[in-house]
C-alpha positions in Angstrom: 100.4 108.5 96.6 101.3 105.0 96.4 99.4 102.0 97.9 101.2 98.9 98.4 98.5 95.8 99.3 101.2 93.3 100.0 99.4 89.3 100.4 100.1 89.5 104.4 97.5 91.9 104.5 99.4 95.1 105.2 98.8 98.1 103.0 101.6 100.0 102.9 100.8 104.1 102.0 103.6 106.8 101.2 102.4 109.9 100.1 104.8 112.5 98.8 103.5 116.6 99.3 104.2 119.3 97.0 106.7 120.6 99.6 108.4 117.6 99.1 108.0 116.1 102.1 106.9 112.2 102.2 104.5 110.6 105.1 103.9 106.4 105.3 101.7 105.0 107.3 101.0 101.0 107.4 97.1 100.1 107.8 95.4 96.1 107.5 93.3 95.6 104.9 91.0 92.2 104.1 88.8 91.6 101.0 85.2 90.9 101.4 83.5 90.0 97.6 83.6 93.0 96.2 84.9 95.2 99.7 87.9 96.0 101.1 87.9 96.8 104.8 90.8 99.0 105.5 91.9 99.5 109.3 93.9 101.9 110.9 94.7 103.5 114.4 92.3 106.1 113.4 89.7 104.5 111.7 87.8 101.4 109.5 86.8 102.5 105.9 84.9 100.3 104.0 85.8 100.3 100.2 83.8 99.5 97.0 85.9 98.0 94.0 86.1 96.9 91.1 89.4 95.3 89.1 90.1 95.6 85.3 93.0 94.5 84.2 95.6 96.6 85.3 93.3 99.2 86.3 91.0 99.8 89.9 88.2 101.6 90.6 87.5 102.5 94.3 84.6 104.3 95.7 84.5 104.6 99.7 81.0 106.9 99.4 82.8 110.3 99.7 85.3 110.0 97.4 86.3 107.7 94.1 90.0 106.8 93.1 91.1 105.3 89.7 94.6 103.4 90.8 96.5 101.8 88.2 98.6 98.8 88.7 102.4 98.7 88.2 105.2 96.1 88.9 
Protein backbone atom coordinates (compact mmCIF):
# COMPACT_ATOMS: atom_id res chain seq x y z
CA UNK A 1 0.00 0.00 0.00
CA UNK A 2 0.96 3.50 -0.55
CA UNK A 3 -0.50 6.64 1.17
CA UNK A 4 0.01 9.86 -0.33
CA UNK A 5 -1.05 12.87 2.25
CA UNK A 6 -0.71 15.62 -0.28
CA UNK A 7 -0.90 19.52 1.69
CA UNK A 8 -4.51 20.04 0.07
CA UNK A 9 -5.69 17.60 2.33
CA UNK A 10 -6.36 14.62 0.04
CA UNK A 11 -4.89 11.35 0.89
CA UNK A 12 -4.34 9.59 -1.92
CA UNK A 13 -4.38 5.35 -1.25
CA UNK A 14 -3.32 2.65 -4.05
CA UNK A 15 -3.03 -0.60 -2.85
CA UNK A 16 -1.61 -3.27 -5.13
CA UNK A 17 -3.10 -7.33 -4.39
CA UNK A 18 -1.08 -10.31 -4.69
CA UNK A 19 -3.13 -11.07 -7.90
CA UNK A 20 -1.77 -8.08 -9.13
CA UNK A 21 -4.57 -6.13 -9.38
CA UNK A 22 -4.28 -2.35 -7.99
CA UNK A 23 -7.38 -0.36 -6.18
CA UNK A 24 -7.13 3.81 -5.25
CA UNK A 25 -9.40 5.35 -3.50
CA UNK A 26 -9.03 9.31 -2.54
CA UNK A 27 -10.24 10.08 1.19
CA UNK A 28 -9.69 13.87 3.31
CA UNK A 29 -7.65 13.87 6.01
CA UNK A 30 -6.93 16.96 8.74
CA UNK A 31 -4.42 16.91 11.68
CA UNK A 32 -5.66 17.53 15.11
CA UNK A 33 -2.34 17.62 17.74
CA UNK A 34 -1.38 14.43 17.65
CA UNK A 35 -4.74 12.97 15.38
CA UNK A 36 -5.50 12.56 12.13
CA UNK A 37 -9.14 12.41 11.17
CA UNK A 38 -9.41 10.51 7.99
CA UNK A 39 -12.86 10.66 5.92
CA UNK A 40 -14.22 8.73 3.47
CA UNK A 41 -17.62 7.76 1.73
CA UNK A 42 -17.72 4.91 4.00
CA UNK A 43 -16.44 6.04 7.10
CA UNK A 44 -14.37 8.68 9.76
CA UNK A 45 -11.29 6.95 11.46
CA UNK A 46 -9.67 8.67 13.94
CA UNK A 47 -5.81 8.05 13.97
CA UNK A 48 -3.10 8.19 16.73
CA UNK A 49 0.55 9.30 15.57
CA UNK A 50 3.52 9.84 16.20
CA UNK A 51 6.48 11.20 13.57
CA UNK A 52 10.19 10.30 13.81
CA UNK A 53 12.22 11.31 11.29
CA UNK A 54 11.48 9.54 8.34
CA UNK A 55 9.49 7.06 10.11
CA UNK A 56 5.39 7.05 11.40
CA UNK A 57 3.75 5.28 13.81
CA UNK A 58 -0.11 4.94 13.52
CA UNK A 59 -2.42 3.23 15.90
CA UNK A 60 -6.29 3.67 14.95
CA UNK A 61 -7.23 1.25 18.21
CA UNK A 62 -7.62 -1.96 16.16
CA UNK A 63 -4.73 -1.95 14.27
CA UNK A 64 -0.97 -0.22 14.33
CA UNK A 65 1.06 0.59 11.01
CA UNK A 66 4.82 1.60 10.92
CA UNK A 67 4.86 3.82 7.46
CA UNK A 68 8.14 5.05 6.34
CA UNK A 69 8.58 8.17 4.50
CA UNK A 70 10.09 8.28 0.97
CA UNK A 71 10.53 11.18 -1.69
Amino acid sequence: MIMQFQPDGNLLETTTYADGSVKSETSRYHIVGSTMIVNNLKMISTIRFKVEETLSLMDTGEYSMLLLKVN
